[in-house]
Backbone bond lengths (Angstrom), bond angles and torsions (degrees), N, CA, C in turn:
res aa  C-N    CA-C-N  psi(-1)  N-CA   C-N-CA  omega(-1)  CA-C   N-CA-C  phi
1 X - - - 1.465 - - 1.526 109.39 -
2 X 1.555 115.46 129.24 1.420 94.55 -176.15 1.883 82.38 -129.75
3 X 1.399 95.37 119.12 1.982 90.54 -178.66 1.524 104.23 -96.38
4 X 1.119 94.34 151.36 1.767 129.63 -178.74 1.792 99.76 -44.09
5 X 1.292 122.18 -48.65 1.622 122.67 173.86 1.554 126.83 -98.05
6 X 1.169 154.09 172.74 1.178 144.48 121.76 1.400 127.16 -147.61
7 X 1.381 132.34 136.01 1.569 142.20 -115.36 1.633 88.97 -143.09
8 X 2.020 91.13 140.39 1.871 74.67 -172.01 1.874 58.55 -132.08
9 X 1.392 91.66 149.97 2.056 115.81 176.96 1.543 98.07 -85.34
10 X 1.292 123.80 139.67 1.742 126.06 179.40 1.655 81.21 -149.85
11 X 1.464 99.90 134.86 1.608 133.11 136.42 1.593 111.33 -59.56
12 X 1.403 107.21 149.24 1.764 124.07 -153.70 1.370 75.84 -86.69
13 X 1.369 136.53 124.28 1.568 153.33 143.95 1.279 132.02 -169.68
14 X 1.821 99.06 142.11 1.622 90.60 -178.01 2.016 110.98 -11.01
15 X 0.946 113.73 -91.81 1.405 133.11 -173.19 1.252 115.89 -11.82
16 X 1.293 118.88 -42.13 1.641 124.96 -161.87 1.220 84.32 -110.07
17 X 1.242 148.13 -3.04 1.487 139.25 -161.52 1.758 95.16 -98.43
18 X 1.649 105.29 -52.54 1.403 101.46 171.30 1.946 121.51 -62.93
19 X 1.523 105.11 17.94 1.570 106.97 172.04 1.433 89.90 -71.19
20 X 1.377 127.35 -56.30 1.831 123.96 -158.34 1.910 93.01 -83.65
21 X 1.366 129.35 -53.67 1.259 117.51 -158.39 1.637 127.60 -44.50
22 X 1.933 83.96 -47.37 1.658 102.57 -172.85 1.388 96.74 -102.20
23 X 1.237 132.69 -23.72 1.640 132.63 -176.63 1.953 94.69 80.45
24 X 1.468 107.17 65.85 1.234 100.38 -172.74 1.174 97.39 -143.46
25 X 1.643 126.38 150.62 1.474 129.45 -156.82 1.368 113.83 -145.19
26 X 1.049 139.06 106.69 1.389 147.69 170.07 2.187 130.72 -17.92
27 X 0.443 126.75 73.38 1.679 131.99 -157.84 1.635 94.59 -91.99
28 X 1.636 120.72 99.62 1.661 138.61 -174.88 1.675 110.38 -98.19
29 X 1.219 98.44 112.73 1.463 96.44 -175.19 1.776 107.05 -85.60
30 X 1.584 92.76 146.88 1.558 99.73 -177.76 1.216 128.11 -36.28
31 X 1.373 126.75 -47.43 1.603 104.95 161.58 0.580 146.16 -19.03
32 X 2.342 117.50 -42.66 0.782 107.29 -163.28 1.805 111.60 -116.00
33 X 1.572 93.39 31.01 1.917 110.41 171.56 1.429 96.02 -39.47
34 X 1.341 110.15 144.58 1.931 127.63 150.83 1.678 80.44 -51.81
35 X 1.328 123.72 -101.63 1.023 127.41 -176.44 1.525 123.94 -31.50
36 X 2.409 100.96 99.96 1.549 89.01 150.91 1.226 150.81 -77.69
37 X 1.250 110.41 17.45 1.448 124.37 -174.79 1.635 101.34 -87.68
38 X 1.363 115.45 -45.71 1.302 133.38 -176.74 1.614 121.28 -12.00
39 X 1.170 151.39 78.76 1.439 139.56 179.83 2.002 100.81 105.85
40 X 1.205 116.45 26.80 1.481 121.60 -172.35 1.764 84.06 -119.19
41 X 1.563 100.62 127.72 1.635 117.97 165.36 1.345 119.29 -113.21
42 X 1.093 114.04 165.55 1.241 131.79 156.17 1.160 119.95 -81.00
43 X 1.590 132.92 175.35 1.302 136.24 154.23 1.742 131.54 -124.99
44 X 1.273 115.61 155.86 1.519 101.69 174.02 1.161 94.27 -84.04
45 X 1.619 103.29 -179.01 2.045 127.41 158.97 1.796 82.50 -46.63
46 X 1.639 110.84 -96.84 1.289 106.80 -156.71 1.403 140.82 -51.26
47 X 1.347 120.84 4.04 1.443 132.69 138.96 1.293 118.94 -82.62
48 X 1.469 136.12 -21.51 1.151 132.63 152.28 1.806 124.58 -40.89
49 X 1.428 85.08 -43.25 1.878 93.99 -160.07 1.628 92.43 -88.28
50 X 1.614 113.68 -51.57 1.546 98.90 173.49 1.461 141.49 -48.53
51 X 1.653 95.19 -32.31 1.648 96.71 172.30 1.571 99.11 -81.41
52 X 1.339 156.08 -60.24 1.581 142.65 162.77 1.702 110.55 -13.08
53 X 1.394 99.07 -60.30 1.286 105.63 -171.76 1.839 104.00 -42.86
54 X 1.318 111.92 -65.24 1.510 142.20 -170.38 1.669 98.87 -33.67
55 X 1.529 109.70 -71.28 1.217 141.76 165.38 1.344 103.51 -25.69
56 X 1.432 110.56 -65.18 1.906 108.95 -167.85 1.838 105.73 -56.14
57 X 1.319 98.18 -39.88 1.287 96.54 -175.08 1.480 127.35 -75.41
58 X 1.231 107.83 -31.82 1.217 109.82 157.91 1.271 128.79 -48.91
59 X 1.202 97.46 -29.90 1.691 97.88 -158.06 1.922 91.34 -90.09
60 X 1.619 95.52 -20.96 1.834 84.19 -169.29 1.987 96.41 -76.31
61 X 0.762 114.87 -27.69 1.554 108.83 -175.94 1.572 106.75 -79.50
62 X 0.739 136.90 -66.94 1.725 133.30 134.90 1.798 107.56 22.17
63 X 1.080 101.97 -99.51 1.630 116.09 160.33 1.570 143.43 -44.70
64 X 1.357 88.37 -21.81 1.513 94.46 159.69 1.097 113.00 -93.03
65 X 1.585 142.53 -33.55 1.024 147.53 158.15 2.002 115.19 -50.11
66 X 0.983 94.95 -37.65 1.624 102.23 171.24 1.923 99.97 -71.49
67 X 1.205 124.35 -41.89 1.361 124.09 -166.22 1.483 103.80 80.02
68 X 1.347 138.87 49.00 1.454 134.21 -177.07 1.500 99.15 -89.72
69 X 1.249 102.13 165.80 1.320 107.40 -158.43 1.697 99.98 -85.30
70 X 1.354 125.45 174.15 1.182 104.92 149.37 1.499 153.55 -35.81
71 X 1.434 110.30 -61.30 1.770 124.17 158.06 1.518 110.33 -44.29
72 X 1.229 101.96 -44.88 1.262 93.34 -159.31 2.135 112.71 -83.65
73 X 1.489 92.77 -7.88 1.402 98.45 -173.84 1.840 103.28 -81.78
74 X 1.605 100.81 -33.11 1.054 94.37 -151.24 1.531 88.39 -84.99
75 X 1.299 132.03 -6.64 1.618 127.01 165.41 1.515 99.57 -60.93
76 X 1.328 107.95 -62.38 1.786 105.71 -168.39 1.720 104.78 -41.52
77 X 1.221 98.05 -59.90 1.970 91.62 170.78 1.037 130.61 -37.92
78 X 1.345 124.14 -26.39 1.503 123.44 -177.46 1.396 101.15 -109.41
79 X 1.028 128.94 -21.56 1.916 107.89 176.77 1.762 84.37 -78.79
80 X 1.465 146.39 -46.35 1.424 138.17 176.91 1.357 113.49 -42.97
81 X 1.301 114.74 -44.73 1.705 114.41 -167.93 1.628 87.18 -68.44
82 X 1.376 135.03 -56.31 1.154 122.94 -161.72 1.364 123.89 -78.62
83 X 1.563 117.16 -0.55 1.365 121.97 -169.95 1.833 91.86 -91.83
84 X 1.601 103.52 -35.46 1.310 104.07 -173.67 1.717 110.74 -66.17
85 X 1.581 125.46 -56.09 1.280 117.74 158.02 1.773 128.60 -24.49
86 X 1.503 106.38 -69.71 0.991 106.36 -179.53 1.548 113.38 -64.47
87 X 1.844 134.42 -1.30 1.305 102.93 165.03 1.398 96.31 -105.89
88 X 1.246 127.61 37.39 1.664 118.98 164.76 1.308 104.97 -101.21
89 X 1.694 112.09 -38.87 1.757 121.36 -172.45 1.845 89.44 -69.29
90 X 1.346 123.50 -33.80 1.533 89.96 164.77 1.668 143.92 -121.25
91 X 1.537 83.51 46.79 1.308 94.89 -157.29 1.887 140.70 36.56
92 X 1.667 80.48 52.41 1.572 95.00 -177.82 1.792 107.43 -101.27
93 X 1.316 106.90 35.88 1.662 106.36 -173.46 1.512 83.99 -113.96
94 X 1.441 129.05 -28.86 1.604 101.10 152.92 0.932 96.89 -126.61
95 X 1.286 157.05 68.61 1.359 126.88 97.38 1.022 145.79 51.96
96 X 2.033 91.72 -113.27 1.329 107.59 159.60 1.537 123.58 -55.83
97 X 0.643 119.09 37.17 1.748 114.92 -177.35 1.608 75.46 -89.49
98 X 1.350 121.12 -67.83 1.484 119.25 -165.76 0.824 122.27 -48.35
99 X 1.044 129.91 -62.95 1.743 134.67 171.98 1.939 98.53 -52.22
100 X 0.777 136.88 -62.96 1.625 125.44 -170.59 1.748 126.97 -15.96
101 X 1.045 97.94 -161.10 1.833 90.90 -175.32 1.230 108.15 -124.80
102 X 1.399 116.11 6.54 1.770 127.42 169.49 0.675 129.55 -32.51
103 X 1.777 156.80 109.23 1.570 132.22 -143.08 1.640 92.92 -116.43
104 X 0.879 131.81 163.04 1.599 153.95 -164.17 1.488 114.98 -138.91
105 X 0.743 140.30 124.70 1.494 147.16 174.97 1.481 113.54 -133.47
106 X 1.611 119.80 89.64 1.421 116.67 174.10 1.410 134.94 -89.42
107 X 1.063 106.29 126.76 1.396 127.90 -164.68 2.006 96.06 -81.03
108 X 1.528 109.03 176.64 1.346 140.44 117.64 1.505 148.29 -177.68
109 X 1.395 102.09 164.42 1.622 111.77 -155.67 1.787 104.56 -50.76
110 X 1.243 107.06 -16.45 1.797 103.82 -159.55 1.837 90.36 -126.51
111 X 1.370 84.96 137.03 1.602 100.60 177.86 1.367 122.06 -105.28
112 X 1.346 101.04 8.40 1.956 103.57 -167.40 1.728 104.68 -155.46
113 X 1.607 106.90 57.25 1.240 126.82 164.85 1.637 96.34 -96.65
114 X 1.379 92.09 138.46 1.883 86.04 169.90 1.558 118.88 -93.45
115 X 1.372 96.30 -31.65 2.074 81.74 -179.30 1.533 91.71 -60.75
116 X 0.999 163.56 -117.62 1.169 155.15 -172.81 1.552 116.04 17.35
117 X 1.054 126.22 -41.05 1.654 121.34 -175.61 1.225 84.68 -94.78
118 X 1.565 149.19 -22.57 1.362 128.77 174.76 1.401 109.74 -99.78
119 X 0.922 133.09 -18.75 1.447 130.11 165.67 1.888 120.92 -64.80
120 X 1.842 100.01 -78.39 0.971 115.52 157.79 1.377 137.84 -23.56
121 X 1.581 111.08 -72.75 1.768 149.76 -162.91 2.076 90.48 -102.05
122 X 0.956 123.51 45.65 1.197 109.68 173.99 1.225 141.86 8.73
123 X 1.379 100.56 71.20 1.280 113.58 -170.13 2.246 121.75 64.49
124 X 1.407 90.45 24.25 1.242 87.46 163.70 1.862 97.43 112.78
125 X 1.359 107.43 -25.92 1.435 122.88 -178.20 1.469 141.03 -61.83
126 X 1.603 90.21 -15.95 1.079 109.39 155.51 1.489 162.92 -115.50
127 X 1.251 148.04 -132.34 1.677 118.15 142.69 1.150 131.58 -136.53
128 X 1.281 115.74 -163.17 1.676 120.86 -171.75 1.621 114.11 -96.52
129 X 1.082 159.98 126.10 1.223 132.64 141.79 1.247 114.02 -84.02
130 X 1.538 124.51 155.99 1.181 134.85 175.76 1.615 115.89 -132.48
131 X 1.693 114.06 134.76 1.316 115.42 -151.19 1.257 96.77 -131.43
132 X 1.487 126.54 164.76 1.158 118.35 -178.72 1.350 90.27 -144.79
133 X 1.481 105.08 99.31 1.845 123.35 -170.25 2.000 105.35 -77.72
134 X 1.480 106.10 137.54 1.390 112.66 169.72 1.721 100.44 -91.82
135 X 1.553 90.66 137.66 1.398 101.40 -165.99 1.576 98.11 -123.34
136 X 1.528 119.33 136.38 0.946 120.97 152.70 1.821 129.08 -101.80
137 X 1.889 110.41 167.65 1.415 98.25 179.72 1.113 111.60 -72.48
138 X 1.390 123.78 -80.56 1.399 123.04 -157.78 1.810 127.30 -46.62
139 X 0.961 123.97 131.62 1.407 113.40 176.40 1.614 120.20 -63.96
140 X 1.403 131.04 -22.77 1.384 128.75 160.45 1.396 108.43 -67.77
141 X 1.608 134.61 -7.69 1.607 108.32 -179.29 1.988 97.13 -79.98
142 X 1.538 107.73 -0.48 1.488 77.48 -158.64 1.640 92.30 -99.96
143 X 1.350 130.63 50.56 1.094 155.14 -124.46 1.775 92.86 -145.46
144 X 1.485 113.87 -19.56 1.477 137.35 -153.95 1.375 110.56 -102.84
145 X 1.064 127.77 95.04 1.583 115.48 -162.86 1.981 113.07 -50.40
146 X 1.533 104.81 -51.99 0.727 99.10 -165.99 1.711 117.03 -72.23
147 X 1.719 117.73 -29.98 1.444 118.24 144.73 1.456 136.30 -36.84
148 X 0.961 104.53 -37.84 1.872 102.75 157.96 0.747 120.90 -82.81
149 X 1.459 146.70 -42.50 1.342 122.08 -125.01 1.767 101.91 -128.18
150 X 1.446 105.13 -17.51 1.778 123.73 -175.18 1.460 86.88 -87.58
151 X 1.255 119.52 -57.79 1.434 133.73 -160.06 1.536 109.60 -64.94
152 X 1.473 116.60 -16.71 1.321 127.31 -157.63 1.418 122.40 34.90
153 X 2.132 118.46 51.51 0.935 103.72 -168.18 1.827 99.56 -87.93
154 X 1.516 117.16 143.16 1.469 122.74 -173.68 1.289 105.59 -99.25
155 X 1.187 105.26 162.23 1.815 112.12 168.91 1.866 97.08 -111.46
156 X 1.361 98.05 155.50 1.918 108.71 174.25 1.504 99.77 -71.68
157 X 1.269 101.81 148.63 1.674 109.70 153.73 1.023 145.90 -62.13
158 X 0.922 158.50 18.80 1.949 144.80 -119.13 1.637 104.33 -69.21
159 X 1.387 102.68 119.18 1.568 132.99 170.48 1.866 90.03 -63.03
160 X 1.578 112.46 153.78 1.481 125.09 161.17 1.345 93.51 -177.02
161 X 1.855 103.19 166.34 0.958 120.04 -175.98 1.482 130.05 -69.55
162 X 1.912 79.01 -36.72 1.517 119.41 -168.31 1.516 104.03 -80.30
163 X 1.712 119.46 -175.53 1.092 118.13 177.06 1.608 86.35 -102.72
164 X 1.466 121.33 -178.31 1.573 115.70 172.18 1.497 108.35 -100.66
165 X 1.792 88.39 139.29 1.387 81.77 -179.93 1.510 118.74 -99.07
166 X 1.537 127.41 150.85 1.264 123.14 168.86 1.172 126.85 -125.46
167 X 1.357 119.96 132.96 1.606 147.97 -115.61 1.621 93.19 -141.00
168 X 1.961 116.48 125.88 0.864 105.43 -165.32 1.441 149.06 -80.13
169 X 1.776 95.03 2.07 1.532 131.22 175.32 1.436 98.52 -54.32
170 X 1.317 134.78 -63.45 1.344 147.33 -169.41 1.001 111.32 -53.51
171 X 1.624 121.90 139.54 1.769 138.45 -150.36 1.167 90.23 -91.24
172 X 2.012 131.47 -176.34 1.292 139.63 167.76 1.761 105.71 -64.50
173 X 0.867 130.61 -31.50 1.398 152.77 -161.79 1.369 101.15 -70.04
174 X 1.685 122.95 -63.32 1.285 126.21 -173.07 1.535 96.72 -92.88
175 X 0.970 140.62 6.09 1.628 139.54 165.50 1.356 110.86 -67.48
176 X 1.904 96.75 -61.15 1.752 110.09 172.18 1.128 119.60 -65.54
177 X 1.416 145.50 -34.79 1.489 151.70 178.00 1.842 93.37 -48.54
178 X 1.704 98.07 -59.20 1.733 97.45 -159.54 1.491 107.71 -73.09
179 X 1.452 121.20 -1.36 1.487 106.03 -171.19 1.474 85.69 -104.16
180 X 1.688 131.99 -22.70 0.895 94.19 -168.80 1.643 129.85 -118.03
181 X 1.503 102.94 16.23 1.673 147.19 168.76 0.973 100.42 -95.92
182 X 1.261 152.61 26.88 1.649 147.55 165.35 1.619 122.54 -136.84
183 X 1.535 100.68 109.72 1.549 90.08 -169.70 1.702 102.95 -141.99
184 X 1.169 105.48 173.86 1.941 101.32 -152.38 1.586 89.08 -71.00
185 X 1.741 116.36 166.22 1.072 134.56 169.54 1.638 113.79 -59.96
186 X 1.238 103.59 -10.26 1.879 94.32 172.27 1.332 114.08 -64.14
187 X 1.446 94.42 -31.79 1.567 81.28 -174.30 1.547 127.16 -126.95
188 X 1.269 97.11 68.55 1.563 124.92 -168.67 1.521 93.26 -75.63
189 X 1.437 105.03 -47.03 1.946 98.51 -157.46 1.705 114.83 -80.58
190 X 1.688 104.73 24.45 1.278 110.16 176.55 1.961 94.01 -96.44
191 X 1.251 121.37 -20.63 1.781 110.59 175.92 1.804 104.43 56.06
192 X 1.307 100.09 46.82 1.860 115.81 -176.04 1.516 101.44 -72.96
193 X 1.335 106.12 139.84 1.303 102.13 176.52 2.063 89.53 -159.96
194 X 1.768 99.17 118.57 1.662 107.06 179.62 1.044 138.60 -76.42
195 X 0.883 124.14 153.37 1.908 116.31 157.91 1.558 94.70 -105.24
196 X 1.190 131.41 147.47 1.437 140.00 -163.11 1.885 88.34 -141.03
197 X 1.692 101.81 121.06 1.504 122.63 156.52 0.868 131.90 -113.62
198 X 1.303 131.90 109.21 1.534 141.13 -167.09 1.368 82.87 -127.28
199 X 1.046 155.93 -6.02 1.670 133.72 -175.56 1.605 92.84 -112.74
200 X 0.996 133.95 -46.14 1.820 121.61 164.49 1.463 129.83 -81.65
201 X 0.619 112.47 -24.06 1.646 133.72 176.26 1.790 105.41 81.09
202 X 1.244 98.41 164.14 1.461 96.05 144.17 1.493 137.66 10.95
203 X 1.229 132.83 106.36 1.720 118.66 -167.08 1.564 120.57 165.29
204 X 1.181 112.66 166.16 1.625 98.74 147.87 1.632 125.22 -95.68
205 X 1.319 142.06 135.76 1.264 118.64 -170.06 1.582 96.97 -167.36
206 X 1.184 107.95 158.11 1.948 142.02 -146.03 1.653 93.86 -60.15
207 X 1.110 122.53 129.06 1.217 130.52 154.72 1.560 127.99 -104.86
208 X 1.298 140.29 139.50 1.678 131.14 180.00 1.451 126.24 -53.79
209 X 1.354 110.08 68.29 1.581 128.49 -169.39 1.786 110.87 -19.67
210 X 1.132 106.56 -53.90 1.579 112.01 177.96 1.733 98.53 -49.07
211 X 1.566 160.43 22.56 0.968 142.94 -119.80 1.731 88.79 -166.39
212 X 1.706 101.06 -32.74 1.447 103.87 160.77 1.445 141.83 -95.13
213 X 1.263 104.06 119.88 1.719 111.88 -159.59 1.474 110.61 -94.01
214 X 1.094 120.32 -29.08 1.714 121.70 -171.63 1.622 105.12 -164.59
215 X 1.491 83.01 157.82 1.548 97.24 -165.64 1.894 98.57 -118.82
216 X 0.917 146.65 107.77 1.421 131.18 -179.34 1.980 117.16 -107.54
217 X 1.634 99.58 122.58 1.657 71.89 -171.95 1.348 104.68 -100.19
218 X 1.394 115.01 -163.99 1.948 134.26 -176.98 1.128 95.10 -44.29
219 X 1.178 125.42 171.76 1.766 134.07 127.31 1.454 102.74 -71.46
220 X 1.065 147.47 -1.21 1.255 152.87 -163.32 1.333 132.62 -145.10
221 X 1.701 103.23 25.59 0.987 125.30 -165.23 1.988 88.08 -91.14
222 X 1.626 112.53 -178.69 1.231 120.27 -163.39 1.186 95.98 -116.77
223 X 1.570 131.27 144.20 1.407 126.88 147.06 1.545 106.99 -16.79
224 X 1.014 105.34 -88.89 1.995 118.25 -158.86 1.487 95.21 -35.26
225 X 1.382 116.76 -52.88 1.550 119.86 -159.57 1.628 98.17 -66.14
226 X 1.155 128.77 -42.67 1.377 120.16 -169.40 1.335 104.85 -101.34
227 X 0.788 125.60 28.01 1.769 132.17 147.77 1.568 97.85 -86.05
228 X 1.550 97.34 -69.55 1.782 92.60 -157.17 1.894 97.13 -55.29
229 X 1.384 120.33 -30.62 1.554 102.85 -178.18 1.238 127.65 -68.79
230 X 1.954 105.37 -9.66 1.336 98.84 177.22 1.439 104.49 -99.37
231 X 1.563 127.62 14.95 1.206 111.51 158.33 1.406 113.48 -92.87
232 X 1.052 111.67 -25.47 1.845 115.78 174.04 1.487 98.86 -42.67
């Protein structure tokens, strides 16, 4: 689904104020999701055995390059086989996805959810922007730094119960999409839809100003505050 609008919720501050001044937009790396579950997978058997597999080998070229003896190689293999298990049993083979410098920018399709204007918009205090994103077809153009990320083209979320699982057929590409397009069913009634930065990282940074169509504030916004927003 790619809809005609999409609305990001901002609290009244310097910060979000320079979203309309400078046309500049905030990019939150996974770490720092509300949600810790956020970007955490599962695995199949056959991503299980391929990353072991991966692991063994590593570790045998590793060791030959060290020249370890026999005993001693075949110890290094087994504290490896088990370091590799234990970071699948906790999903520490991505991990780092969270900690990284990946920038995130969340969108959504609906502009007039209220936990959102009270969550988001502080209690109503703050506002809406509304964007009208250029979208392309193919999924490799958004592959384009400057096609995603100026353009603010987003990908959908998919809500599940489950965590996602990843299966070892699947490239780095569809690994990152599913860890980072998949988020628990609580929070379906946010209608999230991303812009994903891996070529800037993390940040605030320039969006295609012509791209913003409306500004909507609180019901609970302040005189003062909606003056200065209607000079923004």
């Amino acid at each position: 689904m790619n809809p005609q609008r999409l609305y990001k919720y901002l609290d009244f501050n310097e910060g979000s104020l320079k979203a309309i001044s400078d046309a500049t937009l905030k990019f939150t790396s996974p770490k720092d999701f509300n949600d810790p579950f956020d970007c955490l997978a599962s695995y199949s058997d056959d991503f299980v055995n391929l990353s072991i597999k991966n692991q063994r080998e590593h570790l045998y070229r590793a060791s030959d390059n060290k020249k370890l003896s026999p005993a001693n190689k075949l110890m290094a293999g087994v504290r490896a086989m088990r370091r590799a298990k234990s970071n699948i049993q906790d999903g520490g083979i991505f991990s780092p996805l969270r900690d990284s410098d990946i920038g995130v920018l969340s969108l959504s399709s609906n502009k007039d959810n209220l936990l959102m204007w009270s969550h988001y918009c502080r209690h109503h205090t703050g506002f809406v922007l509304e964007f009208e994103p250029e979208w392309y077809g193919p999924r490799s153009a958004l592959e384009t730094p400057e096609i995603r990320l100026n353009s603010l083209v987003a990908l959908e979320v998919n809500y599940s119960s489950d965590r996602p699982v990843l299966q070892g057929k699947e490239n780095a590409s569809q690994k990152l999409d599913k860890l980072l397009l998949t988020k628990s069913i609580d929070w379906e009634y946010e209608s999230e839809f991303r812009v994903i930065d891996n070529f800037r990282k993390a940040g605030i940074h320039p969006y295609k100003r012509k791209l913003l169509k409306g500004v909507y504030a609180g019901a609970k916004m302040g005189i003062n505050e909606l003056k200065t927003l209607k000079v923004k």
